[in-house]
PQR file of N, CA, C, O and H, with PARSE charges and radii, in Angstrom:
ATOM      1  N   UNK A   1      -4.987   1.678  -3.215 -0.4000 1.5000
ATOM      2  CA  UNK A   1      -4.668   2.838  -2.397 -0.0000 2.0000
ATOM      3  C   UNK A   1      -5.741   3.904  -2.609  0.5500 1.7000
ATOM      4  O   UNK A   1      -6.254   4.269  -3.666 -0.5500 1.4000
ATOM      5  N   UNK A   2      -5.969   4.334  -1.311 -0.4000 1.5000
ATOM      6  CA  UNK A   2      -7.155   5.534  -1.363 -0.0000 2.0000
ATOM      7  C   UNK A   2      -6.679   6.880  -2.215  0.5500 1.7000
ATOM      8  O   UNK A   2      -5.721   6.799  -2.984 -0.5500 1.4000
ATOM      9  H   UNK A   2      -5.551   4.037  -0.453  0.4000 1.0000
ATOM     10  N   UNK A   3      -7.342   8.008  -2.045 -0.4000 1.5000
ATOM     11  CA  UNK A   3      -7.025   9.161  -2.957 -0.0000 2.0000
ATOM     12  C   UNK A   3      -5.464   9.850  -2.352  0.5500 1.7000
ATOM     13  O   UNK A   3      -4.467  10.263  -2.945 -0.5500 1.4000
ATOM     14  H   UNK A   3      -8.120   8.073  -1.420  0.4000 1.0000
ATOM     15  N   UNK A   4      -5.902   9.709  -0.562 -0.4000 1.5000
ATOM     16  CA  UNK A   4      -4.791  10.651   0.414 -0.0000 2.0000
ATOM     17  C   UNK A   4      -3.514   9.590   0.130  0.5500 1.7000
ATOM     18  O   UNK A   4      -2.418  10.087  -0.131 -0.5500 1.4000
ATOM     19  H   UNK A   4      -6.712   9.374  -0.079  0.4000 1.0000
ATOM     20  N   UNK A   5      -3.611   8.605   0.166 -0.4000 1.5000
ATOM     21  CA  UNK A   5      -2.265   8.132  -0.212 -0.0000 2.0000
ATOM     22  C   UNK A   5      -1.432   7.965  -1.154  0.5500 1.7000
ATOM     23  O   UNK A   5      -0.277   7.540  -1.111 -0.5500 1.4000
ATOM     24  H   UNK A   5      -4.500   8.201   0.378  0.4000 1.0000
ATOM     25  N   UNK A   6      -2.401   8.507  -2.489 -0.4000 1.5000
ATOM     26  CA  UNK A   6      -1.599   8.698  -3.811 -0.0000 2.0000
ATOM     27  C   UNK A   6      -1.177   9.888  -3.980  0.5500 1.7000
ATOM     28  O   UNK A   6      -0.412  10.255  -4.872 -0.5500 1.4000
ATOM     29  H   UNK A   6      -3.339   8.852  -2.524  0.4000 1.0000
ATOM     30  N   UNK A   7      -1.621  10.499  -3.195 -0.4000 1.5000
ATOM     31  CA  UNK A   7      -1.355  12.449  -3.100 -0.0000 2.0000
ATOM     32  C   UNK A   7      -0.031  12.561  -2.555  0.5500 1.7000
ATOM     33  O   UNK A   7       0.875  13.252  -3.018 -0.5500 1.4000
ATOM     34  H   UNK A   7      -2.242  10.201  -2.470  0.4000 1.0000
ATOM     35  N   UNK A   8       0.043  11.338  -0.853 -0.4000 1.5000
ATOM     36  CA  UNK A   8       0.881  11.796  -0.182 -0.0000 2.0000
ATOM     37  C   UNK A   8       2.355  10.768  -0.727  0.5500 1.7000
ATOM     38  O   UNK A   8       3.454  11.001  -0.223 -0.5500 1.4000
ATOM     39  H   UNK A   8      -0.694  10.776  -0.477  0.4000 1.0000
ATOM     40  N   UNK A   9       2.186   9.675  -1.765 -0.4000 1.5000
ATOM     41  CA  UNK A   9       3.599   9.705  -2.215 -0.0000 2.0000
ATOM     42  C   UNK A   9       4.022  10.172  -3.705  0.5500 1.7000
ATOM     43  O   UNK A   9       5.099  10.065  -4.292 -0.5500 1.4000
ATOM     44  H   UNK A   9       1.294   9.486  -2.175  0.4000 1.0000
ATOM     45  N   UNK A  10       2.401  10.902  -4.226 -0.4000 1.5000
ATOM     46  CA  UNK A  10       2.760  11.798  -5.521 -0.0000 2.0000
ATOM     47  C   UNK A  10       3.581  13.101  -4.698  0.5500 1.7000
ATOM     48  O   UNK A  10       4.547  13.461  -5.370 -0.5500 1.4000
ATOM     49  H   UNK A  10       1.527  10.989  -3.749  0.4000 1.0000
ATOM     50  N   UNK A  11       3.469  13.678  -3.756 -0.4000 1.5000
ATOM     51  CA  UNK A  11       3.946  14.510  -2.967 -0.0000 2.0000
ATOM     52  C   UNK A  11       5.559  13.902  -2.940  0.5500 1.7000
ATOM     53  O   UNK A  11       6.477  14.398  -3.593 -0.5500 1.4000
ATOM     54  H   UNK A  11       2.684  13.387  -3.210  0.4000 1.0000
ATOM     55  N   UNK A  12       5.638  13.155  -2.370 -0.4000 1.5000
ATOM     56  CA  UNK A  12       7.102  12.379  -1.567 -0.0000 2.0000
ATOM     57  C   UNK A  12       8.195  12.375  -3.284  0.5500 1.7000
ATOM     58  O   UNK A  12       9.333  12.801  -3.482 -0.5500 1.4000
ATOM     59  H   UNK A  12       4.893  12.751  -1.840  0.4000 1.0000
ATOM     60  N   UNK A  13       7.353  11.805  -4.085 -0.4000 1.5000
ATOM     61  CA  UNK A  13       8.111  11.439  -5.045 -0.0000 2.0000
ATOM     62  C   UNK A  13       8.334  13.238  -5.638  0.5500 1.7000
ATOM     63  O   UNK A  13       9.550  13.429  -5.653 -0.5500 1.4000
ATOM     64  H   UNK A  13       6.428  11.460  -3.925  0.4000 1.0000
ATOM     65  N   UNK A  14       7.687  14.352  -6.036 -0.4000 1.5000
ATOM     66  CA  UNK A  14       7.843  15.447  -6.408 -0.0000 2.0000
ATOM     67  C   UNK A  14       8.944  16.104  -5.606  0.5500 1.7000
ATOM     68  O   UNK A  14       9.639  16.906  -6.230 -0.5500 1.4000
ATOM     69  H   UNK A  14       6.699  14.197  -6.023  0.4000 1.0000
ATOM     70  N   UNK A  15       9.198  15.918  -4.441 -0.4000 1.5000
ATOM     71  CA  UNK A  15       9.747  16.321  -3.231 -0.0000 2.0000
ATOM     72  C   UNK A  15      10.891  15.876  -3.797  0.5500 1.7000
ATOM     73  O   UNK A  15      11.606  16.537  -4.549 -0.5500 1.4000
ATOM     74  H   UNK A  15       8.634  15.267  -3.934  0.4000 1.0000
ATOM     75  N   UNK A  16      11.127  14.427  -3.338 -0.4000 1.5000
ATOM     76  CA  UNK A  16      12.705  13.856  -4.178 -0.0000 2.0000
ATOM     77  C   UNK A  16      13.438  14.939  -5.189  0.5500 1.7000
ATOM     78  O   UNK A  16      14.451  15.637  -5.143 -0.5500 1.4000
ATOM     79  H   UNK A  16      10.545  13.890  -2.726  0.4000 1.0000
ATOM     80  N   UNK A  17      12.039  14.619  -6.414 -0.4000 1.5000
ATOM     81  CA  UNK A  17      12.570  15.185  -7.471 -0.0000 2.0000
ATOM     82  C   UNK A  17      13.148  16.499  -7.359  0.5500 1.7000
ATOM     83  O   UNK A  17      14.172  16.665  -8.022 -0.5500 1.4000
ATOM     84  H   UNK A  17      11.216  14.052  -6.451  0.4000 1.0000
ATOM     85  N   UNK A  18      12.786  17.347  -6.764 -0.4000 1.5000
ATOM     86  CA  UNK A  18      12.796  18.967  -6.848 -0.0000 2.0000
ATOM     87  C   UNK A  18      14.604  18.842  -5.911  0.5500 1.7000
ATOM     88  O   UNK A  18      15.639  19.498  -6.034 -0.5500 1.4000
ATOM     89  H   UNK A  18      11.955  17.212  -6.225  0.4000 1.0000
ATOM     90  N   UNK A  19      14.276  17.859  -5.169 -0.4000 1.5000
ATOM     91  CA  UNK A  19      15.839  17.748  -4.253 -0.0000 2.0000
ATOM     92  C   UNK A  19      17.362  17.004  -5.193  0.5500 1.7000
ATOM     93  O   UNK A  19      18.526  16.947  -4.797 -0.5500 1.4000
ATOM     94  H   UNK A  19      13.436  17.326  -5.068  0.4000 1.0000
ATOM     95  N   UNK A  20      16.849  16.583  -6.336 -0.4000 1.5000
ATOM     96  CA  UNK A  20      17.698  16.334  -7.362 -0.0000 2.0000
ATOM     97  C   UNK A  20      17.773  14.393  -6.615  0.5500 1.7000
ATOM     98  O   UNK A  20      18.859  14.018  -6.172 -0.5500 1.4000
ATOM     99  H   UNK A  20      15.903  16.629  -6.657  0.4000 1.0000
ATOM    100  N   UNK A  21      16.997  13.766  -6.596 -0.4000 1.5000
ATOM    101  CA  UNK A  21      17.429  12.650  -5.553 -0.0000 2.0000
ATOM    102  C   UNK A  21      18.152  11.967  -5.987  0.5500 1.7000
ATOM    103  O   UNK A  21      18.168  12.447  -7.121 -0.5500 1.4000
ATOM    104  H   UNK A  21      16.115  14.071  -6.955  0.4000 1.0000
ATOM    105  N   UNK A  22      19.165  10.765  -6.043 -0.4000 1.5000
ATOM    106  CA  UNK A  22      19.709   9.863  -6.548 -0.0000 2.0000
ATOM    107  C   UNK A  22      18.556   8.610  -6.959  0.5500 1.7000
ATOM    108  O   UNK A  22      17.511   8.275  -6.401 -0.5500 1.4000
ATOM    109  H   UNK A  22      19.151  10.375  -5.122  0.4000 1.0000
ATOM    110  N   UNK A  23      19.196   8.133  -8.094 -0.4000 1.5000
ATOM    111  CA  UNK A  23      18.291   6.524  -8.444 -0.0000 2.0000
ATOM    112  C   UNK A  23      18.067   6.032  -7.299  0.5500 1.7000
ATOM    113  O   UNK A  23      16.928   6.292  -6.911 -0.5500 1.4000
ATOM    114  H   UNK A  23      20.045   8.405  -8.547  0.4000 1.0000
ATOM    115  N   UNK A  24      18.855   5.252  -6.384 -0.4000 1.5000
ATOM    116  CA  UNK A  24      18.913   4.848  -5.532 -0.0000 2.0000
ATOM    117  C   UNK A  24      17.680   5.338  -4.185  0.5500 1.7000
ATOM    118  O   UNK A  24      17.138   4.542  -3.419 -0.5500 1.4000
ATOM    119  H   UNK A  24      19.780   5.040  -6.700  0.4000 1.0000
ATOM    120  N   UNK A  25      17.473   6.879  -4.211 -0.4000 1.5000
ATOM    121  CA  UNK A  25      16.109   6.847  -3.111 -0.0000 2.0000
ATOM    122  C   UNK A  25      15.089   6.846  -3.746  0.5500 1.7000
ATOM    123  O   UNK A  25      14.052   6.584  -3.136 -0.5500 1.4000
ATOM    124  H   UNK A  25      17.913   7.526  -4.834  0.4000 1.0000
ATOM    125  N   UNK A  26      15.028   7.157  -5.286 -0.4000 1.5000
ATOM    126  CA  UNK A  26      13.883   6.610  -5.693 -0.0000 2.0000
ATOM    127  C   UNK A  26      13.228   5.004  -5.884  0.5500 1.7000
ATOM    128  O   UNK A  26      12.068   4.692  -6.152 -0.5500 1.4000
ATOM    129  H   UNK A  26      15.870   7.370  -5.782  0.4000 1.0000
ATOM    130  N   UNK A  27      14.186   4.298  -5.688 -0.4000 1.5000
ATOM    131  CA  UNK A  27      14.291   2.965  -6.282 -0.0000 2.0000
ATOM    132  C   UNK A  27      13.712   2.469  -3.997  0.5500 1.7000
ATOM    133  O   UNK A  27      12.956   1.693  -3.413 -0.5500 1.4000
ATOM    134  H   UNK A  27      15.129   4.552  -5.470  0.4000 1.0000
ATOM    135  N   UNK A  28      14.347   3.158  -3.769 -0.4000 1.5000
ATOM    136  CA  UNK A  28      13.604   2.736  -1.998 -0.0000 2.0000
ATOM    137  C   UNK A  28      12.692   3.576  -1.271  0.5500 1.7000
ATOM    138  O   UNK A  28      12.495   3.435  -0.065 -0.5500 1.4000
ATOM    139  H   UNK A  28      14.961   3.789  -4.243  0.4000 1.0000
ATOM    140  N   UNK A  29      12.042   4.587  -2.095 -0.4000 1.5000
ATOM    141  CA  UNK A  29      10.697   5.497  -2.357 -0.0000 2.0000
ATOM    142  C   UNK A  29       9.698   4.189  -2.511  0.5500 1.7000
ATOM    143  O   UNK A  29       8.709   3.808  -1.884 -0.5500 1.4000
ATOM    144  H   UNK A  29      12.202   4.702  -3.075  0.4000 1.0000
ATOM    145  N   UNK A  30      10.305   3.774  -3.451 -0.4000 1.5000
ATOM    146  CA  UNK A  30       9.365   3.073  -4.776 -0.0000 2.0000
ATOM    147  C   UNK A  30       8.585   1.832  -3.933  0.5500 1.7000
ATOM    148  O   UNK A  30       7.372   1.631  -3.993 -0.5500 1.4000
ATOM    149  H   UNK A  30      11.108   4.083  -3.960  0.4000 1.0000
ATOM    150  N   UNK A  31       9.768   0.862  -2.951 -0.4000 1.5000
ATOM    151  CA  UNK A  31       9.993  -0.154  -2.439 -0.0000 2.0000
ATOM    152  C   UNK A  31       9.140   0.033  -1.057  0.5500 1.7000
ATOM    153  O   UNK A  31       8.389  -0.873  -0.696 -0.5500 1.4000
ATOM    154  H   UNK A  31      10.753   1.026  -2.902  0.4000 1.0000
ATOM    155  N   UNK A  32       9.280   1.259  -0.276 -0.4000 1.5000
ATOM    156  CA  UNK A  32       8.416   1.721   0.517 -0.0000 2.0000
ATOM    157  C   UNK A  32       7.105   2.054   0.345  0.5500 1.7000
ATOM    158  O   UNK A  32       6.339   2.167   1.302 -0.5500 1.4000
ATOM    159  H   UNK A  32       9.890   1.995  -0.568  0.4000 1.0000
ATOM    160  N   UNK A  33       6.812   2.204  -0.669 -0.4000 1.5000
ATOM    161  CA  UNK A  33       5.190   2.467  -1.648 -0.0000 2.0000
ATOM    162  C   UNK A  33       4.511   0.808  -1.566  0.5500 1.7000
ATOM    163  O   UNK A  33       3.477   0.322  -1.107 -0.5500 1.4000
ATOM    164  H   UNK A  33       7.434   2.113  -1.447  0.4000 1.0000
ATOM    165  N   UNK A  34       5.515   0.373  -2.161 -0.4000 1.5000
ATOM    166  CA  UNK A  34       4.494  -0.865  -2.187 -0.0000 2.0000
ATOM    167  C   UNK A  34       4.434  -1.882  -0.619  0.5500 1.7000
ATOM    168  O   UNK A  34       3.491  -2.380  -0.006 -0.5500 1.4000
ATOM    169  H   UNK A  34       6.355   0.767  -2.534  0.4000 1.0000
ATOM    170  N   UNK A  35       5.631  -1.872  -0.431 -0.4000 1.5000
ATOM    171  CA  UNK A  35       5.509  -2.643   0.966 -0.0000 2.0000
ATOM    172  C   UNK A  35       4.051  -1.821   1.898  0.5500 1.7000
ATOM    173  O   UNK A  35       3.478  -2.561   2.698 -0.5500 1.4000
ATOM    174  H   UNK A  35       6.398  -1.467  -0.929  0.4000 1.0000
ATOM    175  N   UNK A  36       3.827  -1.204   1.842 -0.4000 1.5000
ATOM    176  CA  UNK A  36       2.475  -0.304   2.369 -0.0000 2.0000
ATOM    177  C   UNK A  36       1.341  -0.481   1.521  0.5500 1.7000
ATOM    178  O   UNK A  36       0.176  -0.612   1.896 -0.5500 1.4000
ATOM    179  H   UNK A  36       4.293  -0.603   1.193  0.4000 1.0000
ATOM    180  N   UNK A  37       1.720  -0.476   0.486 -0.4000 1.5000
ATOM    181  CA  UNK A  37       0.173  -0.912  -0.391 -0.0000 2.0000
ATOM    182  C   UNK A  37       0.058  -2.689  -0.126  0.5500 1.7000
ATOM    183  O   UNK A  37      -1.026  -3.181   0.185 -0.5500 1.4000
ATOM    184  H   UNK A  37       2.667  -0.370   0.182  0.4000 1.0000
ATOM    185  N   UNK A  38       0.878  -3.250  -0.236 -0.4000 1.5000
ATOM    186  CA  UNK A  38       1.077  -5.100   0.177 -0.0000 2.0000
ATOM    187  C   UNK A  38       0.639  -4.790   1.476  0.5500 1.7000
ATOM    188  O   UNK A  38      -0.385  -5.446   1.668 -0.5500 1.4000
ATOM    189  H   UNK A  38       1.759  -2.850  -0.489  0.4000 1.0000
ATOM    190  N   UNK A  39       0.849  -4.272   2.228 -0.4000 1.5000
ATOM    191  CA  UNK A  39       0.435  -4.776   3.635 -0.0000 2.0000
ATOM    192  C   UNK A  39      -1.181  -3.887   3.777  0.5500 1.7000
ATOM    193  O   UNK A  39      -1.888  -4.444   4.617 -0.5500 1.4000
ATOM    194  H   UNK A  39       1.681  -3.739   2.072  0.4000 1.0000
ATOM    195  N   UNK A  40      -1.693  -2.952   3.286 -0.4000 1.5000
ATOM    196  CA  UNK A  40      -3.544  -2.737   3.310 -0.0000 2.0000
ATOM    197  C   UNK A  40      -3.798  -3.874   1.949  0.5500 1.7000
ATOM    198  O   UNK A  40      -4.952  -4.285   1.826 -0.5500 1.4000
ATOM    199  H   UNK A  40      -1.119  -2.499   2.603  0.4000 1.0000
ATOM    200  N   UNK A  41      -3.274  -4.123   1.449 -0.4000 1.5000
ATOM    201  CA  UNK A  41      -4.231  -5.085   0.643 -0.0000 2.0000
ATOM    202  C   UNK A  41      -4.078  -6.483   1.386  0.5500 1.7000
ATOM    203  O   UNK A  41      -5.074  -7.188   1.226 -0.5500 1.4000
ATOM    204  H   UNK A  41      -2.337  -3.789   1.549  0.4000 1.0000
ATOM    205  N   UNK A  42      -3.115  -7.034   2.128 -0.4000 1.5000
ATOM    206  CA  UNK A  42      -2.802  -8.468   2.811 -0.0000 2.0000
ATOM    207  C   UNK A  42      -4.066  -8.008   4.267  0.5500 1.7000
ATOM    208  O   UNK A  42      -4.579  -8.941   4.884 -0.5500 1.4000
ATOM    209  H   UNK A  42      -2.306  -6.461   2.257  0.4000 1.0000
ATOM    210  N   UNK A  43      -4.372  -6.739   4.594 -0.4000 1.5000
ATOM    211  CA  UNK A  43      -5.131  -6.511   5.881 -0.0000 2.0000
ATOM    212  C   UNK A  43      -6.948  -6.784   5.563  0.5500 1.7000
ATOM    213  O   UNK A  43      -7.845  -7.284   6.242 -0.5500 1.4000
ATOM    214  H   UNK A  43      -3.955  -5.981   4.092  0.4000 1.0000
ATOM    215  N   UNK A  44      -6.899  -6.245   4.354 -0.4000 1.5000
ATOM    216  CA  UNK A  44      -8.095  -6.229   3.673 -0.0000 2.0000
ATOM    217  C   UNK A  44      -8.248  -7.792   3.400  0.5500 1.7000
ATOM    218  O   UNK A  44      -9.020  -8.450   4.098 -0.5500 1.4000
ATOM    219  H   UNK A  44      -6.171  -5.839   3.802  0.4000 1.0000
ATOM    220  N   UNK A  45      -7.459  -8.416   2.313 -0.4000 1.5000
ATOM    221  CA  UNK A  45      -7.928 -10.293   1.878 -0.0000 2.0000
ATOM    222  C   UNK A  45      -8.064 -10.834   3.303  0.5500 1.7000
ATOM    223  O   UNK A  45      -8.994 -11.638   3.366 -0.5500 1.4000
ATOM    224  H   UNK A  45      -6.832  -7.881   1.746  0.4000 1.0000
ATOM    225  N   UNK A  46      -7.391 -10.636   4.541 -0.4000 1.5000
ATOM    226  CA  UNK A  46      -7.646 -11.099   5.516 -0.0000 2.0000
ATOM    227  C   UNK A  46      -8.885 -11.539   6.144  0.5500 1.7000
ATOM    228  O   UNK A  46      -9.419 -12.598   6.472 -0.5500 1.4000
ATOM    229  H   UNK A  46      -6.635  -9.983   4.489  0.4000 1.0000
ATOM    230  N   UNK A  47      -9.239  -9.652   6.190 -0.4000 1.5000
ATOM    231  CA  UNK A  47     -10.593  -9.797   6.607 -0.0000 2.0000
ATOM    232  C   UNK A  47     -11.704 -10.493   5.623  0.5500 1.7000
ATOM    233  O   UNK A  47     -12.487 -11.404   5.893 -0.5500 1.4000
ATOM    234  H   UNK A  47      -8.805  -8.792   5.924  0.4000 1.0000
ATOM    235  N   UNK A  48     -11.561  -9.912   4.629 -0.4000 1.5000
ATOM    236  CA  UNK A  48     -12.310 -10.830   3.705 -0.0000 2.0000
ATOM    237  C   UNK A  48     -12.340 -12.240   3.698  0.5500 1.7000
ATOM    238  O   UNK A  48     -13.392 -12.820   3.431 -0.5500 1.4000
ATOM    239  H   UNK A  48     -10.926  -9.172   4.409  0.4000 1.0000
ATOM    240  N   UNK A  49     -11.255 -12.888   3.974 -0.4000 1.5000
ATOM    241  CA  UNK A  49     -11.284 -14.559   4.187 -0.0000 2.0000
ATOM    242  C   UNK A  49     -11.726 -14.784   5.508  0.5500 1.7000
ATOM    243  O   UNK A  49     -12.298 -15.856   5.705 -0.5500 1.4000
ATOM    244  H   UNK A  49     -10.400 -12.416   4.191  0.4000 1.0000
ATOM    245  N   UNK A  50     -11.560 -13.855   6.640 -0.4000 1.5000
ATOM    246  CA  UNK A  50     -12.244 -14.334   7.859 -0.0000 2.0000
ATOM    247  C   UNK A  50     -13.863 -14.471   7.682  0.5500 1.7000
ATOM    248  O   UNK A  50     -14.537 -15.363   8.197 -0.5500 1.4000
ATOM    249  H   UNK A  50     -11.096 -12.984   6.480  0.4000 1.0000
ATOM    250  N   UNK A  51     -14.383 -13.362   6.813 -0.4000 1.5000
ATOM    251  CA  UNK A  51     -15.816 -12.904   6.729 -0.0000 2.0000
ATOM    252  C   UNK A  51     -16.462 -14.372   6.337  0.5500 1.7000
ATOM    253  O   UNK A  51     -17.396 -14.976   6.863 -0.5500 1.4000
ATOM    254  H   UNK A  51     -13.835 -12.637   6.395  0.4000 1.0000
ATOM    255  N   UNK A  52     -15.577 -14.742   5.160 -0.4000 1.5000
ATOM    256  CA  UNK A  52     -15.871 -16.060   4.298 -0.0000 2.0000
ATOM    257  C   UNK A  52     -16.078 -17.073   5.291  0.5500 1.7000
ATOM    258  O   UNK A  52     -17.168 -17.625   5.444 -0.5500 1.4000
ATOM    259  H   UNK A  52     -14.818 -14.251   4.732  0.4000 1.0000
ATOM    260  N   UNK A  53     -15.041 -17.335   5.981 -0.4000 1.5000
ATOM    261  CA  UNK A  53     -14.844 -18.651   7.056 -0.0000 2.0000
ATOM    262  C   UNK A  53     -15.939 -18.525   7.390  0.5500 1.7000
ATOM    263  O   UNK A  53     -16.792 -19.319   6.993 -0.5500 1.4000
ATOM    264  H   UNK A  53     -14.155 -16.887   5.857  0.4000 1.0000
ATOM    265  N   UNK A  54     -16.299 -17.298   8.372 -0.4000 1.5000
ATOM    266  CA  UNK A  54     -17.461 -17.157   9.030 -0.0000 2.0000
ATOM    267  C   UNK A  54     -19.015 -17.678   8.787  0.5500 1.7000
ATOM    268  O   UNK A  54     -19.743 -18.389   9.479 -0.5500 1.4000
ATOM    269  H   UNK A  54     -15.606 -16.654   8.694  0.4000 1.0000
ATOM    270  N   UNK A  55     -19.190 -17.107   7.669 -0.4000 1.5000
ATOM    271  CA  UNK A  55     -20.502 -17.419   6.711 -0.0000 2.0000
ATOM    272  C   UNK A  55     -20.400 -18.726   6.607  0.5500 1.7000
ATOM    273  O   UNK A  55     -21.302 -19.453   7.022 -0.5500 1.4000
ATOM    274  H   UNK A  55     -18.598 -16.529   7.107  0.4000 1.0000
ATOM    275  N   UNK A  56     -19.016 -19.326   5.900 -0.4000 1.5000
ATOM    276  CA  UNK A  56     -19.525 -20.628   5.587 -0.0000 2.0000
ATOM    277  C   UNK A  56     -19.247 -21.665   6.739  0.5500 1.7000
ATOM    278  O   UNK A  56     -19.736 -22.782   6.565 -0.5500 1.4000
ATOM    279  H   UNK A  56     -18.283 -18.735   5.562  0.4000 1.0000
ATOM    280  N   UNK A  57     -18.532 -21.449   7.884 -0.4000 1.5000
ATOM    281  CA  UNK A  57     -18.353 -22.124   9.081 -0.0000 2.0000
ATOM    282  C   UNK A  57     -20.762 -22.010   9.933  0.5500 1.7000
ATOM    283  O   UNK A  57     -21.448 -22.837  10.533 -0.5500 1.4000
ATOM    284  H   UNK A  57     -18.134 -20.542   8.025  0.4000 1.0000
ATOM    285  N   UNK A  58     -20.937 -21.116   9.628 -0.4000 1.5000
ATOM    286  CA  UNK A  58     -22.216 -20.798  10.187 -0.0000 2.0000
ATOM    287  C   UNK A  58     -23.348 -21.577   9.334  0.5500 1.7000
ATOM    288  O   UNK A  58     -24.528 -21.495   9.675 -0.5500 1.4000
ATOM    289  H   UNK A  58     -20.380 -20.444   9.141  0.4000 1.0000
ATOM    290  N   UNK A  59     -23.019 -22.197   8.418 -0.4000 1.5000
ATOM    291  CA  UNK A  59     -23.882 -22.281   7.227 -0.0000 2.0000
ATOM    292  C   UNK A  59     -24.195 -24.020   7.620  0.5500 1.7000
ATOM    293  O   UNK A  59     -25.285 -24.587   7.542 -0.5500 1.4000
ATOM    294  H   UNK A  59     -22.060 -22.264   8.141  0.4000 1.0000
ATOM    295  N   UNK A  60     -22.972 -24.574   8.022 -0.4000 1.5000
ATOM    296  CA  UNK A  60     -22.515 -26.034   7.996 -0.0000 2.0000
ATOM    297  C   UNK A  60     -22.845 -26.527   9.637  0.5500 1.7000
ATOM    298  O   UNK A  60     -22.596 -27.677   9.998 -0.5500 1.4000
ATOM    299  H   UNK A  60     -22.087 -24.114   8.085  0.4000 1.0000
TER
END
């Protein structure tokens, strides 16, 4: 995760806190954090394995 997106759920999570949140929205804070970090890192290996194919589909 880049800098703006650790800001904006260090933000989200401070926010909770200050609102007294229950376990429970932190625990689907938490779950929403990563399902978003899993899906730019699954967007990124993607491209990276297409790049690969590419090169070595061109090579052969």
């Amino acid at each position: 995760m880049d800098k703006n997106n650790r800001s904006k759920w260090t933000n989200e999570f401070r926010s909770l806190g200050k609102k007294k949140g229950s376990r429970q929205n932190f625990i689907n804070l938490y779950k929403k954090m990563k399902k978003e970090k899993d899906n730019c890192e699954n967007i990124k290996t993607n491209i990276f394995k297409r790049l690969i194919d590419r090169f070595s589909n061109g090579k052969d």
